[in-house]
C-alpha positions in Angstrom: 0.0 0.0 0.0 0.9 3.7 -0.7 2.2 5.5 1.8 0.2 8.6 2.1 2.2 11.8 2.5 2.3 14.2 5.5 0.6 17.5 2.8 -2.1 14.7 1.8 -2.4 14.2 5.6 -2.4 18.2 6.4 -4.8 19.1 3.2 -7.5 16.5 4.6 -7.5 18.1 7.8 -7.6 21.6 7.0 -10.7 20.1 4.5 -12.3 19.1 7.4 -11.4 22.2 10.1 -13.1 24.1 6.9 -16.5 22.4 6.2 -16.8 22.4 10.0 -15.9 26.3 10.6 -18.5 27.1 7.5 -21.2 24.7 9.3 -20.8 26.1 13.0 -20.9 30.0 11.2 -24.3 29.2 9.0 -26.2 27.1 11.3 -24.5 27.6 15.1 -23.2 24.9 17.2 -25.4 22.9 18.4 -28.0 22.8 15.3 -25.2 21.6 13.2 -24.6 17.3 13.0 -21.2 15.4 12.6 -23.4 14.7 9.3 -23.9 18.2 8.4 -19.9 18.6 8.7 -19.5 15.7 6.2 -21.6 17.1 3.7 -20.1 20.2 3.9 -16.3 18.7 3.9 -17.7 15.9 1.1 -15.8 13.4 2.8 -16.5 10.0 4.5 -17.4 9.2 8.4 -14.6 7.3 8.1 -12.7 9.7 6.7 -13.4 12.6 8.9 -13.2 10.5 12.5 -9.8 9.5 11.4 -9.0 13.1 12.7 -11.5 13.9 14.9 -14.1 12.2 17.6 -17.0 15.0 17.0 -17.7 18.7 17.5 -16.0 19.8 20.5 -13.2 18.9 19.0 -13.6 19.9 15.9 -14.6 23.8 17.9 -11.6 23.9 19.9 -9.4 22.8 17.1 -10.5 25.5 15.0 -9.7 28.2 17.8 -6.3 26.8 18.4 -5.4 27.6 15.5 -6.7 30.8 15.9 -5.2 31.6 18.8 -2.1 30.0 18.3 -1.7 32.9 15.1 -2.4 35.7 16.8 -0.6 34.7 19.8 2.7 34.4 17.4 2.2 37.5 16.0 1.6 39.5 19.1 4.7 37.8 20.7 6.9 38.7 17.2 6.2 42.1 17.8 6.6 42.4 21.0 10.6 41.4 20.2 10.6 44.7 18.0 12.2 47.6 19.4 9.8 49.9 19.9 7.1 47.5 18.5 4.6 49.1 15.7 1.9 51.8 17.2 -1.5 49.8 18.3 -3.1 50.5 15.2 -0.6 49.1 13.0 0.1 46.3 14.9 -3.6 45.4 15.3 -4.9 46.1 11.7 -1.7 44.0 10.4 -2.8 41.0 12.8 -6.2 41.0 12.2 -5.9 41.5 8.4 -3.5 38.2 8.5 -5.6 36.4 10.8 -9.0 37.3 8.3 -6.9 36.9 5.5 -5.8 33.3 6.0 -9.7 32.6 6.2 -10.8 34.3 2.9 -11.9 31.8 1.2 -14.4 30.9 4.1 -17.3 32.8 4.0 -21.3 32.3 4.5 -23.8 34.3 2.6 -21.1 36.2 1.3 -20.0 37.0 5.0 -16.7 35.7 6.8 -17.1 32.9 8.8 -14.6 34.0 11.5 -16.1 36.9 13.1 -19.4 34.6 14.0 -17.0 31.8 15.1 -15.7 33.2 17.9 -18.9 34.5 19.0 -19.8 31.2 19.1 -17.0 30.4 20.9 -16.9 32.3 23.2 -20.9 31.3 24.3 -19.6 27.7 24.3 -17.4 28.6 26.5 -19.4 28.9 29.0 -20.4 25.0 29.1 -17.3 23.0 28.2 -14.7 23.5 30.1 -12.1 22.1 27.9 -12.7 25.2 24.9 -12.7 27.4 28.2 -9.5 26.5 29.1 -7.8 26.8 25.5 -9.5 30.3 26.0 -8.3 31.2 29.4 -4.4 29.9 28.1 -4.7 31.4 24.9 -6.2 34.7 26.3 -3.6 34.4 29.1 -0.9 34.2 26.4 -1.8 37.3 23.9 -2.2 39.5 27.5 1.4 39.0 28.3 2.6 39.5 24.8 0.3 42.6 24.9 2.2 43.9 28.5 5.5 43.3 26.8 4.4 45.7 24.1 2.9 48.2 26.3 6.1 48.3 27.9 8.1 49.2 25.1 5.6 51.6 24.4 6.7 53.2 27.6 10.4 52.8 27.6 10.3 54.4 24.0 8.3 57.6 24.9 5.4 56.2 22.9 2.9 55.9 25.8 2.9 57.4 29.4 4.0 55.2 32.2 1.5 56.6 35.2 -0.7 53.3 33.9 -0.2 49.9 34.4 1.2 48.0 31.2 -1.6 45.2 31.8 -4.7 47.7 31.8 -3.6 48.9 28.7 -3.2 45.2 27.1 -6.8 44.3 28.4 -8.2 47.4 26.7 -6.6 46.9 23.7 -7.8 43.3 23.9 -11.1 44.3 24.7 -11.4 46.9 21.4 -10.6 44.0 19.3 -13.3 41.5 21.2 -15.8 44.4 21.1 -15.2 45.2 17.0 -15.1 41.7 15.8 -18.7 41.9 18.3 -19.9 44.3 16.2 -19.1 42.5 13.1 -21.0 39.6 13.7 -24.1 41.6 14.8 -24.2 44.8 12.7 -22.5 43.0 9.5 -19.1 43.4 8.3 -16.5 46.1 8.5 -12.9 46.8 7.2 -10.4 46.6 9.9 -9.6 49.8 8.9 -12.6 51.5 11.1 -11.0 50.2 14.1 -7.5 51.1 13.1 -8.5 54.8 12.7 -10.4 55.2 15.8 -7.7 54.0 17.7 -5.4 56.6 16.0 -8.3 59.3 16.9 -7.8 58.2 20.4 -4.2 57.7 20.7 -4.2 61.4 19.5 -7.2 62.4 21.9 -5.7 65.0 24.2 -7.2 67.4 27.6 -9.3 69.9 26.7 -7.7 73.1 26.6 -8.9 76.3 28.4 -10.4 79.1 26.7 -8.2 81.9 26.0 
């Protein structure tokens, strides 16, 4: 018999981690079957359970991979000296991140955006997607500090605040946009990228003269 080679191996699986992550976007969840996922992948049972035993871990295999990007990223960055301003740095991440996932959309929409959404409810109920969440989360914060404190040392942002209150909030802008995405409908990353240069430029209201 053939030997089948490690790219067939890798192309099945991201055929798979696809049909699944275009399922779990149209349908959510829990309405969508191991059945549905084969349909959409057009491969066997047998073919697809070779990889993976069902749903969960088919959901927290998707957001690995997810978080295990933008993780890398944020921790490349934050090896620069001084790292790129927050609105560089987060447009180039999450245009890389939406990128790679192009070609995966659902009524014309990308499937990412109502992914994590999904994700994140899940969370709530199985505790082994809420720990890859809690680690991966845990992860990007750090790599986050580490840039805020470059930030500081270069001049770029004042040092009177803690270096982790500024990583949550910059976390938080990104968890509340790609929020607003999945309810309100798409949006370039460029909105975000420009209010976050309006507010890195926001400054004290100055007295009348």
């Amino acid at each position: 018999m053939a030997r089948v080679s490690q790219a067939h191996l890798d192309a099945r699986r991201r055929q798979i981690l696809d049909g699944a992550a275009r399922c779990f976007a149209r349908n959510g969840f829990h309405a969508t079957s191991m059945q549905d996922v084969l349909k959409e992948a057009d491969l066997s049972a047998g073919a697809v359970y070779r990889y993976f035993s069902g749903k969960d871990e088919l959901i927290t295999a998707i957001f690995t991979e997810v978080l295990g990007e933008v993780r890398m990223s944020f921790e490349a960055a934050a090896e620069q000296a001084p790292p790129p301003t927050p609105d560089v740095l987060i447009g180039s991440v999450l245009g890389r991140t939406y990128g790679a996932r192009a070609h995966l959309t659902v009524d014309g929409e990308p499937v990412l955006p109502r992914l994590i959404i999904q994700v994140w409810a899940e969370s709530l109920r199985n505790k082994d997607l809420a720990a890859v969440m809690r680690e991966g989360f845990g992860a990007i914060r750090l790599a986050w500090g580490r840039i805020v404190e470059a930030y500081q040392d270069a001049g770029m942002m004042p040092k009177d605040v803690p270096a982790d209150h500024v990583a949550r909030t910059m976390i938080a802008a990104v968890q509340g946009f790609i929020a607003q995405q999945t309810v309100f409908g798409p949006a370039p990353v460029e909105v975000l990228q420009s209010g976050l240069r309006a507010l890195m430029g926001a400054r004290e209201p100055q007295p009348e003269a």
